[in-house]
FIFIDREN-123719 format. One record per residue (C-alpha): residue number from 0; residue in three letters; x, y, z. Coordinates in steps of 0.5 Angstrom, whole numbers. Layout:
REM FIFIDREN-123719
+-----+---------+-------+-------+-------+
: num : residuo :     X :     Y :     Z :
+-----+---------+-------+-------+-------+
: NUM :     Ala :     X :     Y :     Z :
...
+-----+---------+-------+-------+-------+
//
This chain:
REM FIFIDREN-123719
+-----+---------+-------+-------+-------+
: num : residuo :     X :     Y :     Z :
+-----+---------+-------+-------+-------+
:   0 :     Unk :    11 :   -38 :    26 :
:   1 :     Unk :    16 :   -36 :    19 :
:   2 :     Unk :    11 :   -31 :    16 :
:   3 :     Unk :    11 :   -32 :     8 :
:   4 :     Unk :    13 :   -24 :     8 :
:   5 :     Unk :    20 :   -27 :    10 :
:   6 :     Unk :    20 :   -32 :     6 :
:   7 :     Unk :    19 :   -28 :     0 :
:   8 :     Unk :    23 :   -23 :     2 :
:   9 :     Unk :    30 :   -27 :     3 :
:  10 :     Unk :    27 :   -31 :    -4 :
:  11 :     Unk :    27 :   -24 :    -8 :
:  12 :     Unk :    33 :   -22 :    -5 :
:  13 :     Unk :    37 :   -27 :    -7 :
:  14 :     Unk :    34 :   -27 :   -14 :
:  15 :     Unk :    31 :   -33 :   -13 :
:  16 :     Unk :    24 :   -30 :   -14 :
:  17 :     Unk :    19 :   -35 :   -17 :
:  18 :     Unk :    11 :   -35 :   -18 :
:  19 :     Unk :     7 :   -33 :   -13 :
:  20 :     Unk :    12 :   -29 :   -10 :
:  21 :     Unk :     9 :   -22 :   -12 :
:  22 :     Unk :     6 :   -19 :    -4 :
:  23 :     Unk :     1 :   -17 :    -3 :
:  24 :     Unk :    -1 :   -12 :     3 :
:  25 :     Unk :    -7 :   -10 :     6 :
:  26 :     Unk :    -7 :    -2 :     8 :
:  27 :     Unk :   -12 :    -2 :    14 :
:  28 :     Unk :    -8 :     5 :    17 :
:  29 :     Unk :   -13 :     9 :    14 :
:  30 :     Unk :   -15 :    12 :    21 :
:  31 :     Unk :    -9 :    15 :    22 :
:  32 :     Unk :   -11 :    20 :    16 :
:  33 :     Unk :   -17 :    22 :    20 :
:  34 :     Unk :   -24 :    22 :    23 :
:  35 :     Unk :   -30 :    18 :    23 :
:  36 :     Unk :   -30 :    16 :    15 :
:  37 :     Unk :   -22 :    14 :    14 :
:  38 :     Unk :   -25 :     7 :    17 :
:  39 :     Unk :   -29 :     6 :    10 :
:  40 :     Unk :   -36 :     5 :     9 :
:  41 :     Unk :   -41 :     1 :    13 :
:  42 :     Unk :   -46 :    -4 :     8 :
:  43 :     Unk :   -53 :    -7 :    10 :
:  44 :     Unk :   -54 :   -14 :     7 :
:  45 :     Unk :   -54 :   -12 :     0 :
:  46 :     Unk :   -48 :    -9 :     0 :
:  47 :     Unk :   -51 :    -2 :     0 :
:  48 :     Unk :   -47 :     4 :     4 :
:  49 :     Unk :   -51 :     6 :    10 :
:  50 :     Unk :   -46 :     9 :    13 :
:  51 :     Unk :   -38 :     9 :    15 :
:  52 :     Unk :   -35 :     3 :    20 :
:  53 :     Unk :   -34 :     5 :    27 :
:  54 :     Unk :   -27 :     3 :    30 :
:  55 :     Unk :   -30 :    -5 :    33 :
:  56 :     Unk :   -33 :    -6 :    27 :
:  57 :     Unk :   -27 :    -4 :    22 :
:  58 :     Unk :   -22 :    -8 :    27 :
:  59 :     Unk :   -28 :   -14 :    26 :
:  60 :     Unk :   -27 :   -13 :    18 :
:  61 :     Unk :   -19 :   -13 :    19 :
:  62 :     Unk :   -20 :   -20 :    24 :
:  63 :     Unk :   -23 :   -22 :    17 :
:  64 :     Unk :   -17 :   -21 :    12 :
:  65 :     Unk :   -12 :   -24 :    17 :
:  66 :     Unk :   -17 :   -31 :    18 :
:  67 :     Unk :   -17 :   -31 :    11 :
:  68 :     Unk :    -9 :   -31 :    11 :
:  69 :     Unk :    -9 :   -29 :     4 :
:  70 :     Unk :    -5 :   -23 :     4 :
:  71 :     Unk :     2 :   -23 :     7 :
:  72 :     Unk :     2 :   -16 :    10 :
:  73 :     Unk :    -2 :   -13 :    14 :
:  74 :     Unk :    -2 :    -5 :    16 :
:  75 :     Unk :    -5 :    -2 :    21 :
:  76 :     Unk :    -4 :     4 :    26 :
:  77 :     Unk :     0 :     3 :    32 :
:  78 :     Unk :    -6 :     4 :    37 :
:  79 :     Unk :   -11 :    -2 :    33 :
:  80 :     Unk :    -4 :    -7 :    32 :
:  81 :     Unk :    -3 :    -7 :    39 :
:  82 :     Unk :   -10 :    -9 :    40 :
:  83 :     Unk :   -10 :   -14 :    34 :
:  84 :     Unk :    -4 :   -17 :    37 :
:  85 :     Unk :    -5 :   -18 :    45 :
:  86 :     Unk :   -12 :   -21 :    42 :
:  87 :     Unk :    -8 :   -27 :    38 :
:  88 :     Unk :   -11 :   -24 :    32 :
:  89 :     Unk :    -5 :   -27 :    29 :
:  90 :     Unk :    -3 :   -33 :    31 :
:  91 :     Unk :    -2 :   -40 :    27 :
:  92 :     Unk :    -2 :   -34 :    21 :
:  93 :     Unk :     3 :   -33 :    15 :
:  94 :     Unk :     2 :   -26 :    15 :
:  95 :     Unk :     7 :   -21 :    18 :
:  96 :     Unk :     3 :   -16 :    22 :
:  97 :     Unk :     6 :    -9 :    21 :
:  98 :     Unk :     4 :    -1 :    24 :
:  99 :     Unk :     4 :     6 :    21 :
: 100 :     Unk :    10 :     8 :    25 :
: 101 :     Unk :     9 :    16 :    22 :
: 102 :     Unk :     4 :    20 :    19 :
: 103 :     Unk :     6 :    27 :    14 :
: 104 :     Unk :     1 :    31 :    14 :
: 105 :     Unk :     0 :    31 :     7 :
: 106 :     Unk :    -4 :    24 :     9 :
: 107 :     Unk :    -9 :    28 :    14 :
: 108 :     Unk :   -13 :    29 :     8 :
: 109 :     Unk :   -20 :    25 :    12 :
: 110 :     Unk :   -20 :    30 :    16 :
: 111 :     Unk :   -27 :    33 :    15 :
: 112 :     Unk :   -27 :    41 :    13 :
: 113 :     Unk :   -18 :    41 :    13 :
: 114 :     Unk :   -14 :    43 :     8 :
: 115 :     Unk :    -8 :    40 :    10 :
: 116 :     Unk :    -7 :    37 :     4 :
: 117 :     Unk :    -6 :    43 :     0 :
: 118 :     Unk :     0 :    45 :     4 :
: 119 :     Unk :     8 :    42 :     3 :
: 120 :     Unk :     8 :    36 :     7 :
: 121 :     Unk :    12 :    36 :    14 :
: 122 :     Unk :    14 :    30 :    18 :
: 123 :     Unk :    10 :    28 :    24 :
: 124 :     Unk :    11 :    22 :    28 :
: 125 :     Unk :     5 :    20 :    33 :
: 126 :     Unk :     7 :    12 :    35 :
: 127 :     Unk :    12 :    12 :    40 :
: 128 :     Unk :    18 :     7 :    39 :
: 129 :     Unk :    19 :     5 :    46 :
: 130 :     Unk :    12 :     1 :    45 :
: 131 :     Unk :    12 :    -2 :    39 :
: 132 :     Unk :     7 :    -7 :    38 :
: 133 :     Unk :     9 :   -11 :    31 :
: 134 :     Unk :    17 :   -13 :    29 :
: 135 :     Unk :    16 :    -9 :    22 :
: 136 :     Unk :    14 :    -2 :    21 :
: 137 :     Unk :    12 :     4 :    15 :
: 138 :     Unk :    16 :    10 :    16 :
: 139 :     Unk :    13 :    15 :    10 :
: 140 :     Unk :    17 :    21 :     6 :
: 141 :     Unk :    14 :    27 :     0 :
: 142 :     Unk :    19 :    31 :    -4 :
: 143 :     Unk :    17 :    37 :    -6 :
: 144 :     Unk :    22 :    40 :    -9 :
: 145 :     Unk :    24 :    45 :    -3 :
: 146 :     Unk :    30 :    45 :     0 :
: 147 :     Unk :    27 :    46 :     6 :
: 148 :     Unk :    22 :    43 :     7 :
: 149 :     Unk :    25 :    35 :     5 :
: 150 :     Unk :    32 :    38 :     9 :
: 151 :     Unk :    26 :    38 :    15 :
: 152 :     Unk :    23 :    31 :    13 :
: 153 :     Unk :    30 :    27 :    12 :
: 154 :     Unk :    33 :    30 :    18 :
: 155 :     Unk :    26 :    26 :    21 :
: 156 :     Unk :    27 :    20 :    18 :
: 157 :     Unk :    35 :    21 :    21 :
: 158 :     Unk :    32 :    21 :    28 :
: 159 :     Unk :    27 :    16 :    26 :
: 160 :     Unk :    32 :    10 :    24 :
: 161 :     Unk :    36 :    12 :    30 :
: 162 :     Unk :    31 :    11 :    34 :
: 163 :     Unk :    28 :     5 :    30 :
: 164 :     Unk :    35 :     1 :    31 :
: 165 :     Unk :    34 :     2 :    39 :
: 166 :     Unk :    28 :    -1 :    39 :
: 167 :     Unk :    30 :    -7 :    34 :
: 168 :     Unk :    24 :    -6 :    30 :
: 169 :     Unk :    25 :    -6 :    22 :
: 170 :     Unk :    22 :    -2 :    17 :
: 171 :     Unk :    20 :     0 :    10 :
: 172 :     Unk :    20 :     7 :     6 :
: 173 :     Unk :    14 :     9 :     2 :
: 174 :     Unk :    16 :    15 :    -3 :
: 175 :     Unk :    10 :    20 :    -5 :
: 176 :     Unk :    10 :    24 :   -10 :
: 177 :     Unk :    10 :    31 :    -8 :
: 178 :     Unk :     3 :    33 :    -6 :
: 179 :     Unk :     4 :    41 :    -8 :
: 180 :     Unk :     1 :    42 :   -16 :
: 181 :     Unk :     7 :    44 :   -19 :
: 182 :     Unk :    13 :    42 :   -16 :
: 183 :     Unk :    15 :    38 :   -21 :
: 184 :     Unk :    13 :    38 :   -28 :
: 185 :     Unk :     7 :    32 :   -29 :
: 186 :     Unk :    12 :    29 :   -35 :
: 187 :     Unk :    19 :    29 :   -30 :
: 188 :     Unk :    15 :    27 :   -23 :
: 189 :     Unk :    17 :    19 :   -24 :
: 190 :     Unk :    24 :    21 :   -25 :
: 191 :     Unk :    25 :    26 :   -20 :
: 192 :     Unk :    22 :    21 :   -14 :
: 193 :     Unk :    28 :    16 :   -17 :
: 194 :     Unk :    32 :    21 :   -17 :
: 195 :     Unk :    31 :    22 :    -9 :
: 196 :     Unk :    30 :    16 :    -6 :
: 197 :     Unk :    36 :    13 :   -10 :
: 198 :     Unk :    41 :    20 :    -7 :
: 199 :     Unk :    38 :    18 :     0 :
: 200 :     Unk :    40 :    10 :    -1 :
: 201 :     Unk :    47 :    12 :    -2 :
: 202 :     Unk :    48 :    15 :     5 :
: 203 :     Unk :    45 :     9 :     9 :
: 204 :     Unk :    49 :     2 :    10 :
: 205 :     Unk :    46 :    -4 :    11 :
: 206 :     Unk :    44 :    -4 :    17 :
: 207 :     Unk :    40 :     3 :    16 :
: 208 :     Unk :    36 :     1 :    10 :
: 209 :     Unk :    29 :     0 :    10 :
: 210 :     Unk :    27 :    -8 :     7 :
: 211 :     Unk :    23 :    -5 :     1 :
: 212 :     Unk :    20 :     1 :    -2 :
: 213 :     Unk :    13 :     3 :    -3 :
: 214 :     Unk :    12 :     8 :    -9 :
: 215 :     Unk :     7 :    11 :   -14 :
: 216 :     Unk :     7 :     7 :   -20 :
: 217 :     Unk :     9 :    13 :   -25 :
: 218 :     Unk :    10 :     8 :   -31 :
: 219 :     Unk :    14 :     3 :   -34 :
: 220 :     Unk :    20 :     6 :   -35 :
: 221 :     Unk :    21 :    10 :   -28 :
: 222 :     Unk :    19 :     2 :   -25 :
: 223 :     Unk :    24 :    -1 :   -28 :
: 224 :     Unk :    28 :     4 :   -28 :
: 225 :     Unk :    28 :     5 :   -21 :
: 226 :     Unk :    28 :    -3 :   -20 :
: 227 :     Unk :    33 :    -4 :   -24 :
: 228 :     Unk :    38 :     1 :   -21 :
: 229 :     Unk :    39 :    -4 :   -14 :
: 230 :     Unk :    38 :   -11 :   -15 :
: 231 :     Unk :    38 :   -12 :    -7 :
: 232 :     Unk :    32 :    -6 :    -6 :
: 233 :     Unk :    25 :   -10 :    -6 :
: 234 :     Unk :    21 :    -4 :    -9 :
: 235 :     Unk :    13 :    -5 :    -9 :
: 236 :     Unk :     8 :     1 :   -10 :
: 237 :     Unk :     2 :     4 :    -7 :
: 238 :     Unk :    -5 :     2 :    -8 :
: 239 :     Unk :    -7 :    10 :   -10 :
: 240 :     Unk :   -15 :    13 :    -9 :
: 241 :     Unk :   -20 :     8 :   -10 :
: 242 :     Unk :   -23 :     7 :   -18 :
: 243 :     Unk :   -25 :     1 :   -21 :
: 244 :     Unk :   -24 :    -6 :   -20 :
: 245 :     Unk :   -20 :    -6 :   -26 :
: 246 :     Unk :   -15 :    -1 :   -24 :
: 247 :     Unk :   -13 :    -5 :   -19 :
: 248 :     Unk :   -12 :   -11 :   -22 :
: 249 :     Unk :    -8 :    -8 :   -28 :
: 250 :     Unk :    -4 :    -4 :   -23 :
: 251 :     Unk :    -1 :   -11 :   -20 :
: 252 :     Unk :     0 :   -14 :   -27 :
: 253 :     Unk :     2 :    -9 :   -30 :
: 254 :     Unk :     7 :    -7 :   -24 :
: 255 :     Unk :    10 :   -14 :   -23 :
: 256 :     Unk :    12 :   -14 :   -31 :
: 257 :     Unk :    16 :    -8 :   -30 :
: 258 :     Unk :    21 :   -10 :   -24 :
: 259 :     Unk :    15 :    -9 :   -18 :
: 260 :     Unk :    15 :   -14 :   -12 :
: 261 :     Unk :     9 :   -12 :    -8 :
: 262 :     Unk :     3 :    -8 :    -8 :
: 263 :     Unk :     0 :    -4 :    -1 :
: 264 :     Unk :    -7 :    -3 :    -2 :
: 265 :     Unk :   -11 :     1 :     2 :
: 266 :     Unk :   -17 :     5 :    -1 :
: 267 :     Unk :   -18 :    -1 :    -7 :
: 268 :     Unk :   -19 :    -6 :    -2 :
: 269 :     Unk :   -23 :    -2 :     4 :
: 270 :     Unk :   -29 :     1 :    -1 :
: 271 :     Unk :   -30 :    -6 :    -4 :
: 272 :     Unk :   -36 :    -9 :    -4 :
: 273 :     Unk :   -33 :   -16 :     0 :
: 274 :     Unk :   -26 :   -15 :     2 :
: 275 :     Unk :   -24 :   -23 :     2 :
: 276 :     Unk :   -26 :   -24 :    -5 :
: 277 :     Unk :   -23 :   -18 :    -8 :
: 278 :     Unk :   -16 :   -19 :    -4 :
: 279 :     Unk :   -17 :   -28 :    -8 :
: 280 :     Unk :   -18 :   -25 :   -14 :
: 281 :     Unk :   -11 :   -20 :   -13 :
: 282 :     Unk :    -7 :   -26 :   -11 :
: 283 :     Unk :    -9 :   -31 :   -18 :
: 284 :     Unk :    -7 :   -25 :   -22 :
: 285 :     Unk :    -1 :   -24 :   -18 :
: 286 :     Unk :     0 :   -31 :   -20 :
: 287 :     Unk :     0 :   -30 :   -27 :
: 288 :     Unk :    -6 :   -35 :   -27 :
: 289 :     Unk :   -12 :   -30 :   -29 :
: 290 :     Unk :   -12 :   -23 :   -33 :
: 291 :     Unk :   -14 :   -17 :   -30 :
: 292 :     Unk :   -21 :   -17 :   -34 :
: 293 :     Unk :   -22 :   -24 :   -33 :
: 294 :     Unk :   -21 :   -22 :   -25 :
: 295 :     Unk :   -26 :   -17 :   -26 :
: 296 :     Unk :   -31 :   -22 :   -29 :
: 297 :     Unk :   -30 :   -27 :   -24 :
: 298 :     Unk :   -31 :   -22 :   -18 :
: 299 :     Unk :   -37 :   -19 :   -21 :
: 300 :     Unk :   -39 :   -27 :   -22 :
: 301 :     Unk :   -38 :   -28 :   -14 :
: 302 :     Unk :   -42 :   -21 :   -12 :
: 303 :     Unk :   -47 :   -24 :   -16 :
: 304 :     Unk :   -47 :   -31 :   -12 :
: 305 :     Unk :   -47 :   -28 :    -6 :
: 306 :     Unk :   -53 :   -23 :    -8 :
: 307 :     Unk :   -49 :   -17 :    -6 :
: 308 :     Unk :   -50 :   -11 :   -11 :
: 309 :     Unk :   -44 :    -8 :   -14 :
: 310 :     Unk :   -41 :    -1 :   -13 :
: 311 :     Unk :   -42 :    -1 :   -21 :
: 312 :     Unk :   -45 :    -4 :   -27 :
: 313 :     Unk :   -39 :    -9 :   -30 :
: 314 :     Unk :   -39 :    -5 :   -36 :
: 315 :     Unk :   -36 :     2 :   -32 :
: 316 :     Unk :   -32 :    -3 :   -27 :
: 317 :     Unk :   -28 :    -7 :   -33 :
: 318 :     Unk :   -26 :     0 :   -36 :
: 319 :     Unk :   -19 :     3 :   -34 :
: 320 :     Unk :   -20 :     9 :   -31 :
: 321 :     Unk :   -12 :    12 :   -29 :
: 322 :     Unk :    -9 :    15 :   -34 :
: 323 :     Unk :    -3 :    11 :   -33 :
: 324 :     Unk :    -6 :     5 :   -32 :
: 325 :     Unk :   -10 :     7 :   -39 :
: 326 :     Unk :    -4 :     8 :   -43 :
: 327 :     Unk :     0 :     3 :   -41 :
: 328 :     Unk :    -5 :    -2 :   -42 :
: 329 :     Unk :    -5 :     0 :   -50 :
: 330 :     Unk :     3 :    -1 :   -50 :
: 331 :     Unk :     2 :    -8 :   -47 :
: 332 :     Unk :    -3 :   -10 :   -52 :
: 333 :     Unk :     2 :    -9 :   -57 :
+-----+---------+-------+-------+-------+
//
């Protein structure tokens, strides 16, 4: 079945990009960042937190996403896309299933009592190419301004892309920021992920390059220089930490206007209170129909439907919270 991922990839490559082109990506690979509570939170029939999902009960709220046939990627772990396939979780959907084919260490940060985080990232690969169970992949790199250690991770994703070629599976790249305070002053770290990602593109042909990029969003003016620079590279960015409903919606519509083609959420649609609702009201903003404020309300109004408690007083939730966010929203109401 033709997925709408393909569909709008070729469009968007083609620069025949149109309304409802922006993608959306459900992140649900947060198990392999660690340990019981990377699966997210489990709720009673209020919507209260009692707890944190086990592995059935976080693969029944990713059949749910994929049922509901709203977002065009969905990304898990290798070891659950295995059993999401051979389950026919997929079939008669448009969406393009896709695992996690690496995990920097920089990413173990659900791991409980660790400190993996605070140290610079170093590759490391658990999937197995020989048993790819999806035709489309993640493969992620951190830059932290050491020579060594980004030597280290570019020599793996080499070896990665050989490996993937071998196997016939594609892949797409996602470009932390550095995770090592300092690396970079917090002015520069926008220009300085450009500047990497477009230093390793200029080594790879065709057949080597990822179908698109995922990156934090660190602005407007390093989004559309980055997007600016290629035309043909589809960049899209990271959902980040979970915060209100209100950064979420202002990061898709605010991220499309400034070159972005795609968003990959993880913790904003893990943590909310009612996943397919809130995945609704990401697509009607990425279609330009509604503005984040306005999906905020309508959210909030389809919790208070469905008689489940929200995380925050609308109030709280409406507010924008990232610094970014924050400060681009006062430039765009100009």
């Amino acid at each position: 079945m033709t997925t709408r991922y393909s569909e709008k990839l070729a469009r968007l490559r083609a620069g025949m990009g149109r309304k409802g082109d922006y993608m959306i990506a459900d992140a649900k690979d947060a198990d392999v960042t660690g340990g019981v509570p990377a699966t997210g939170p489990r709720r009673d029939a209020r919507g209260k937190i009692v707890g944190a999902r086990t592995r059935p009960e976080f693969l029944d709220q990713i059949r749910k996403v994929i049922d509901q046939d709203v977002v065009d990627i969905m990304l898990t772990s290798a070891g659950n896309m295995d059993i999401l396939a051979t389950s026919g979780a997929f079939d008669g959907r448009a969406i393009q299933p896709a695992f996690r084919a690496n995990e920097t260490t920089c990413v173990w940060a659900n791991v409980r009592h660790a400190g993996y985080a605070q140290t610079p990232s170093r590759p490391y690969r658990g999937a197995d190419l020989a048993f790819v169970p999806a035709n489309l992949c993640l493969y992620s790199l951190t830059f932290n301004n050491d020579t060594e250690a980004d030597a280290r991770a570019l020599e793996a994703y080499a070896a990665f892309r050989r490996e993937a070629r071998a196997a016939g599976v594609a892949h797409f790249l996602e470009v932390f920021n550095p995770n090592v305070p300092g690396a970079v002053g917090a002015a520069e770290v926008g220009a300085y992920v450009t500047d990497c990602i477009i230093r390793l593109m200029s080594s790879l042909t065709s057949t080597e390059r990822p179908e698109f990029l995922k990156v934090a969003y660190n602005g407007p003016k390093a989004m559309e220089e980055l997007a600016a620079h290629d035309p043909s590279m589809v960049v899209g960015v990271l959902g980040g930490a979970g915060a209100t409903h209100r950064d979420t919606f202002e990061l898709i519509a605010q991220s499309e206007r400034f070159g972005a083609r795609l968003a990959l959420f993880g913790r904003k649609i893990n943590q909310a209170e009612d996943q397919c609702r809130l995945i609704q009201w990401m697509r009607v903003v990425a279609d330009g129909e509604v503005s984040p404020e306005e999906a905020v309300k309508g959210y909030h109004g389809d919790l208070e439907t469905l008689r489940l408690r929200p995380d925050r007083p609308l109030a709280d939730d409406i507010q924008i919270t990232a610094d970014v966010l924050r400060f681009d929203a006062a430039v765009l109401s100009v």
